[in-house]
C-alpha positions as CSV (number, residue, x, y, z in Angstrom):
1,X,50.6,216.4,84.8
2,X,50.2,215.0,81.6
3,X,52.8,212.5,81.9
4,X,51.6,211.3,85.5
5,X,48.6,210.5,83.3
6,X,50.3,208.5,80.3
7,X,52.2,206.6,83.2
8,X,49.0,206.0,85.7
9,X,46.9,204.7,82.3
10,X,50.1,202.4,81.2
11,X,50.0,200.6,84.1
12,X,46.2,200.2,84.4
13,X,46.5,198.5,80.8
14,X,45.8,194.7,81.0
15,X,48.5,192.6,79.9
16,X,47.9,190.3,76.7
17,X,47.5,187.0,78.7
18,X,44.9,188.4,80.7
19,X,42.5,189.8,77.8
20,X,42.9,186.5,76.2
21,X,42.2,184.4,79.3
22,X,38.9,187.1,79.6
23,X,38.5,185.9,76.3
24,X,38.6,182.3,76.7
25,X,36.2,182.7,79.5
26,X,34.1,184.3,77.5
27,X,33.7,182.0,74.5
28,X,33.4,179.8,77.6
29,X,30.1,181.5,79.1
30,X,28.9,181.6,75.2
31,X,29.5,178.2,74.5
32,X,27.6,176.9,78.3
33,X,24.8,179.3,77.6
34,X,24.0,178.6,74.0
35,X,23.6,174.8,75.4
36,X,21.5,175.2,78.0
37,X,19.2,178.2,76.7
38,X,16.0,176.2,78.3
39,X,17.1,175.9,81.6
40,X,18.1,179.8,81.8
41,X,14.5,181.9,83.1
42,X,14.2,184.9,81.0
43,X,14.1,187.3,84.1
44,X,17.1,185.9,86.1
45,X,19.9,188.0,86.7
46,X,22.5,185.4,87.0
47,X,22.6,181.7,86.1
48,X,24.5,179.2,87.5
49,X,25.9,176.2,85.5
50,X,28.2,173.3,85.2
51,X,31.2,173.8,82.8
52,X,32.4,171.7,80.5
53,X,35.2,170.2,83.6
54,X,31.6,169.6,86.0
55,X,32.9,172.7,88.0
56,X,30.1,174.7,89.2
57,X,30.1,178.6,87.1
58,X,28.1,181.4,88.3
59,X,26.9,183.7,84.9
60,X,25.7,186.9,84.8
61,X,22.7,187.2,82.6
62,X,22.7,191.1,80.9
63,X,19.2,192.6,80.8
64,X,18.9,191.9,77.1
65,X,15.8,191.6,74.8
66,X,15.5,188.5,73.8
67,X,17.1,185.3,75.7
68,X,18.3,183.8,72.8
69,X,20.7,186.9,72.4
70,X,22.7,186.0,75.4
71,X,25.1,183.8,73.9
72,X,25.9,186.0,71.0
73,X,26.4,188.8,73.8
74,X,29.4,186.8,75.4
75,X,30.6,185.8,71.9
76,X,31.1,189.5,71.2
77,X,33.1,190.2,74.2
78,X,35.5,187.0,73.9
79,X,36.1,188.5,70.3
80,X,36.7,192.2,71.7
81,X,38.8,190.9,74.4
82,X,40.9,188.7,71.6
83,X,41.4,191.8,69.9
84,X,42.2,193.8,72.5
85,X,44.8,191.3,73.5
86,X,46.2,191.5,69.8
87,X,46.4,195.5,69.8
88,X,48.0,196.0,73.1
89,X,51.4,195.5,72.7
90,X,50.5,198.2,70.2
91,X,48.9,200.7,72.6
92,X,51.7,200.0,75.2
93,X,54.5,201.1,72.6
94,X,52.6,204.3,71.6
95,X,52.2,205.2,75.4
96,X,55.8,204.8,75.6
97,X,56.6,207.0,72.9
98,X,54.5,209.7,74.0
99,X,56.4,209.5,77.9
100,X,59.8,209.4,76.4
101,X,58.9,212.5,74.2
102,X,57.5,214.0,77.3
């Protein structure tokens, strides 16, 4: 039972270049937000915007404070996601010990 868990949760695991694409879009969101703070109303859910190629990018807008707090909010997941992406060839090894043990 345990092992059919180990083995379920190994494969659920992102692989590294998807955390740091996640990552990348991110930094992305933070980077488009921060720049166009007065155009985003304070009670919107979502904010659509041009990116930095003049494709059109739909944001979601978390129900924060303050408005001004939205770009650090993305910044803070592009840097979880980066270390995410650095730790999980890390995670992935000890989830393999712990099957082969099993």
């Amino acid at each position: 039972k345990k092992l059919k868990k180990l083995k379920e949760y190994l494969n659920l695991l992102e692989s590294e270049d998807e955390l740091l694409q996640k990552s990348q879009k991110y930094k992305t969101y933070a980077d488009l937000l921060m720049i166009n703070l007065n155009k985003i109303d304070k009670y919107s859910k979502e904010v659509e915007l041009d990116d930095f190629e003049g494709n059109r990018v739909k944001i979601a807008i978390p129900p924060l404070r303050n408005i001004n707090e939205v770009g650090n909010y993305y910044y803070n997941l592009s840097k979880k996601m980066k270390n995410k992406a650095k730790n999980i060839q890390i995670e992935k090894k000890t989830l393999l010990e712990k099957i082969e043990y099993l």
